[in-house]
C-alpha positions in Angstrom: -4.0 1.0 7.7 -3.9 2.4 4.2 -6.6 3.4 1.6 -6.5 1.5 -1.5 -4.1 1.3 -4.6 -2.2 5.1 -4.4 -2.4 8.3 -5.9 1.2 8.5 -6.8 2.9 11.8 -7.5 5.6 11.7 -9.5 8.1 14.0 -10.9 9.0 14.5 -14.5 11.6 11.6 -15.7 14.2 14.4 -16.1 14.1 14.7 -12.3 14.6 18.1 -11.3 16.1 18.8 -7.8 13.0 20.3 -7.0 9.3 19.4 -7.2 8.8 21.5 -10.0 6.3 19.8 -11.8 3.9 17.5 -10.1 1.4 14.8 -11.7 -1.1 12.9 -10.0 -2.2 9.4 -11.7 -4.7 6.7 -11.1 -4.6 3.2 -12.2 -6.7 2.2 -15.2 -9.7 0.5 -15.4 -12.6 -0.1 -12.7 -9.9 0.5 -10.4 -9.6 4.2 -11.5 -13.1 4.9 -11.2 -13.4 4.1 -7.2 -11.5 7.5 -6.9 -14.4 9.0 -7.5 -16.9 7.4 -5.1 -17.0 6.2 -1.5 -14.0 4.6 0.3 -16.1 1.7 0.9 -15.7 0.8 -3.1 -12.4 0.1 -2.9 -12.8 -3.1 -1.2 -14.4 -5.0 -3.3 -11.4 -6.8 -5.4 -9.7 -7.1 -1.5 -13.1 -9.2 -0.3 -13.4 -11.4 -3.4 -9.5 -12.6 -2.2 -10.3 -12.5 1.7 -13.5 -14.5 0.4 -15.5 -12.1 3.0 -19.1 -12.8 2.2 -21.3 -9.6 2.7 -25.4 -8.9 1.5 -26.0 -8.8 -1.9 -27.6 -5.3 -1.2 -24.4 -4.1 0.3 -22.3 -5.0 -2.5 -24.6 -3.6 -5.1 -24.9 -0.6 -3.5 -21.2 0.2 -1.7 -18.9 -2.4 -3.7 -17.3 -1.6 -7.1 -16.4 -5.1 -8.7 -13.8 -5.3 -11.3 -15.3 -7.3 -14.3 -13.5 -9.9 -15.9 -12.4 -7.7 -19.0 -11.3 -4.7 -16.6 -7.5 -4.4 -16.3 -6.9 -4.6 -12.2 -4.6 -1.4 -11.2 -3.0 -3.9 -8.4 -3.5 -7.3 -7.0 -4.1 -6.6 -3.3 -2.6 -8.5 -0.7 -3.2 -8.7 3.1 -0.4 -10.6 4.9 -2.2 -9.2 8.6 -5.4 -7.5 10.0 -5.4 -4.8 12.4 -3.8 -1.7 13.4 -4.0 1.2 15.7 -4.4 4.9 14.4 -1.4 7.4 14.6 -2.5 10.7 13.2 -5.5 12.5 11.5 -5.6 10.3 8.0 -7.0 7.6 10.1 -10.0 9.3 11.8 -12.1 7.7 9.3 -10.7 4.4 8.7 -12.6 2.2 6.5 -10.4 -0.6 7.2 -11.4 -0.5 11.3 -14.8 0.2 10.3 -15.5 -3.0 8.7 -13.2 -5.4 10.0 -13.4 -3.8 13.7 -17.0 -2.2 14.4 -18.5 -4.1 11.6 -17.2 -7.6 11.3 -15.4 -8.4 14.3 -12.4 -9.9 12.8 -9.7 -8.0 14.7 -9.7 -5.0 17.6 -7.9 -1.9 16.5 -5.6 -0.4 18.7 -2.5 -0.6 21.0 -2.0 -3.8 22.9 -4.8 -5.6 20.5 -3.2 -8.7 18.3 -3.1 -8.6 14.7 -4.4 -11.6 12.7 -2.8 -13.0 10.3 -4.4 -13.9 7.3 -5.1 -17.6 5.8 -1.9 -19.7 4.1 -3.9 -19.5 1.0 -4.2 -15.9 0.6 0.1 -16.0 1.4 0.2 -18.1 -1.9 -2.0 -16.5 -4.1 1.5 -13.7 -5.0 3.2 -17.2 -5.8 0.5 -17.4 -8.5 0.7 -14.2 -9.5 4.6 -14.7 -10.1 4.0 -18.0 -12.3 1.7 -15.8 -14.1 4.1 -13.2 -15.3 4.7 -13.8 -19.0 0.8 -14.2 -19.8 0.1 -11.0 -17.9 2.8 -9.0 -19.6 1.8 -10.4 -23.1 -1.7 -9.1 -22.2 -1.1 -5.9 -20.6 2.6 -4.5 -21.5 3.5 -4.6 -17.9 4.6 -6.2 -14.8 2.2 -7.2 -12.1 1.8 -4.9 -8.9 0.7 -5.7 -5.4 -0.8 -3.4 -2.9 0.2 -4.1 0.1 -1.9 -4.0 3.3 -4.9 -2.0 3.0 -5.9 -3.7 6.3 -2.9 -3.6 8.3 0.5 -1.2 8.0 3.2 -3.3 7.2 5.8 -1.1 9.1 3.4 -1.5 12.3 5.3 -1.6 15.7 2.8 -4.7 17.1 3.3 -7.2 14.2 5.4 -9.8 15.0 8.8 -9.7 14.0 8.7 -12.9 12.1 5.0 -11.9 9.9 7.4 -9.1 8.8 10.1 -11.4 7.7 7.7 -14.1 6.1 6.4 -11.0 4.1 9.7 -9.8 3.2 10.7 -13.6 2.1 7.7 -13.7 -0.1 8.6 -10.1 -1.8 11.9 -11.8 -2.7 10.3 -15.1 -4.0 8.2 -13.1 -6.2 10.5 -11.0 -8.1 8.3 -10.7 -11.0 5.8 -8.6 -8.6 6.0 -5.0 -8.2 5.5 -5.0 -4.4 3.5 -1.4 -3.5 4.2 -1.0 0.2 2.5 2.1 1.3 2.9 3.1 5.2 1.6 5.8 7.8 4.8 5.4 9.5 7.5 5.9 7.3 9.9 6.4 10.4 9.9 2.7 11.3 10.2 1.4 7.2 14.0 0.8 8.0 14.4 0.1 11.7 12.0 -2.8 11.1 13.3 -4.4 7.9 16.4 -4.1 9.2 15.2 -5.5 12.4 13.5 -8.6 10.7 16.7 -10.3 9.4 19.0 -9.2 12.4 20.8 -6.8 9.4 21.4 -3.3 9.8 23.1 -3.4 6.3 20.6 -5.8 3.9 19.3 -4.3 0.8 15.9 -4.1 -0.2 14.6 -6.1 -2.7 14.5 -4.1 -5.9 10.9 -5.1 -6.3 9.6 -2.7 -3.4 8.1 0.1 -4.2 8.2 2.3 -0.8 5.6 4.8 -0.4 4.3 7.3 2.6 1.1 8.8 3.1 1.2 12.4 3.2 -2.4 14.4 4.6 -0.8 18.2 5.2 1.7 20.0 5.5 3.3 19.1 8.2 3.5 15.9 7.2 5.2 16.4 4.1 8.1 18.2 6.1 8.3 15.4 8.8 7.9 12.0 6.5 9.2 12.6 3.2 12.8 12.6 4.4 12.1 10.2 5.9 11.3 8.6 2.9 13.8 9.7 1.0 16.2 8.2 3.7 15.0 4.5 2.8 17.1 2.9 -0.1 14.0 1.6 -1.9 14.3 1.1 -5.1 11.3 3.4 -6.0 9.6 5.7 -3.8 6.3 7.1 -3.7 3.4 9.3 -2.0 -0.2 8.9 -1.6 -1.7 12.2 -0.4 -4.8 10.6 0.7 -7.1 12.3 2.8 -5.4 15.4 1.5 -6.2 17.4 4.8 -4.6 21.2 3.6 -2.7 22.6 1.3 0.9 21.0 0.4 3.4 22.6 -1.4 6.4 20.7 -2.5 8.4 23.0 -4.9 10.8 23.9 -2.3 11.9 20.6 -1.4 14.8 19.6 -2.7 15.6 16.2 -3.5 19.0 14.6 -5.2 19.3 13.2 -8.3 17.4 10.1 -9.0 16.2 9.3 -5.2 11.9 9.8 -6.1 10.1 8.0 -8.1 
C-alpha cells in the first residue's frame, strides 16, 4: 500500500554522480495542500473514482475535494485492493484502515485475496488517453496516474495475470505518465518479467518507477535496487520519513535517477 501522489526527490538536471543537491516537490493545486493535513485527505479524488459513498460529515471534516478549477497533481488509479504490511511505513496504513477495519472491502494480510476493482474503473486511463491533447492544451503537460494507493502493484499475492492486464493497459495508454510507486522495490523486475514469461522485455517508457524510502536503512537496501530496474524514470517518496537520511554519498551513474 502506498500514500498518495509522491514527494519526489530529484536531483539537479545536470546529474551529478552524487546526491549533491536534493529538492523535494509537491504537485500543484488542492493536491499540494493534502501534504499538510491528515492522511485521510488524500482519498478524497480516489473515492469520487471508486464511487465509495461515505457521511457527508466525514467528508467535510477528513476529505479534501479537488474543485472543478483545481489542476489534479495525478489521476489515481486502483487496478486491486488489498495488501499485507512489510516494514515500519505501513504501521499506520490508511489504506487498511478504511478499506479493512472500516469498510470491509478486502482483509489485509498474507494468504487474504485481493480484489480487483470494477471494469469501469480499468477504462477510465483509456479516457484519460483520448483526452490527451485537450489536457495538454490546458495545462502544458502530460497526464499522470498514481498507481495503487490501495494495493502494491509489485505485491507477491496478486495474480499473475492482474499484473499483466495492468501492464497491457500502461502500454495502451502511452499518453499517460504511469507513477508506480512500491514498498517492495526487490520484486519490481522479477514480477514484470514474470508477467509476460520475458526475462528480457523492456518497460514501457511511460513508467515512472518509484520506491518508498522511511530511514536509513532503507535507502541503503532499496535504492539499488531501484536503480537496478531499467525504468525509464525513477523516483522516491520518503513518506513516513522515520529518521534521518542522508544520500550525498551515494553514488549513482550518469543519467539513471530521475
Amino acid at each position: 500500500m502506498n500514500s498518495g501522489p509522491p514527494t519526489t526527490t530529484n536531483v539537479g538536471s545536470a546529474r551529478p554522480k552524487k546526491f549533491s543537491t536534493l529538492t523535494t516537490t509537491t504537485p500543484q493545486g488542492s493536491c499540494a495542500a493534502c501534504f499538510a493535513h491528515p492522511v485521510t485527505q488524500r482519498l478524497g479524488c480516489l473515492l469520487r473514482v471508486l464511487r465509495v459513498s461515505l457521511p457527508p460529515f466525514l467528508i467535510r471534516r477528513h476529505l479534501l475535494l479537488p474543485t472543478p478549477n483545481t489542476e489534479p497533481c495525478a489521476h489515481p488509479s486502483t487496478p486491486w485492493i488489498g495488501c499485507t504490511k512489510v516494514g515500519p511505513g505501513c504501521d499506520h496504513c490508511y489504506a487498511e484502515n478504511l478499506m479493512d477495519t472500516r469498510m470491509g472491502v478486502a482483509v489485509w494480510g498474507p494468504g487474504n485475496p485481493r480484489v480487483r476493482t470494477k471494469e469501469a474503473n480499468w477504462k477510465m486511463p483509456l479516457r484519460w488517453n483520448a483526452q490527451a491533447d485537450a489536457f495538454m492544451a490546458q495545462h502544458g503537460r502530460r497526464q499522470r496516474v498514481f498507481c495503487a494507493s490501495l494495493a502494491d502493484v509489485f505485491d507477491n499475492e496478486v495474480p499473475v495475470q492482474w499484473r499483466r492486464d495492468l501492464f497491457d493497459l500502461i502500454a495502451a495508454t502511452p499518453n499517460l505518465d504511469w507513477l508506480l510507486l512500491t514498498k517492495r522495490i526487490g520484486n519490481a523486475q522479477r514480477l514484470y518479467a514474470e508477467a509476460y514469461l520475458d526475462s528480457a522485455r523492456p518497460w514501457p517508457e511511460n513508467v515512472w518507477l518509484g520506491a518508498t524510502i522511511v530511514d536509513q536503512a532503507e535507502a541503503d537496501r532499496d535504492i539499488p535496487k531501484l536503480l537496478n530496474v531499467p525504468a525509464a524514470k525513477r523516483f522516491l517518496s520518503m513518506e513516513p520519513l522515520l529518521g534521518a537520511v542522508n544520500l550525498q554519498s551515494m553514488e549513482i551513474g550518469e543519467g539513471e535517477f530521475d
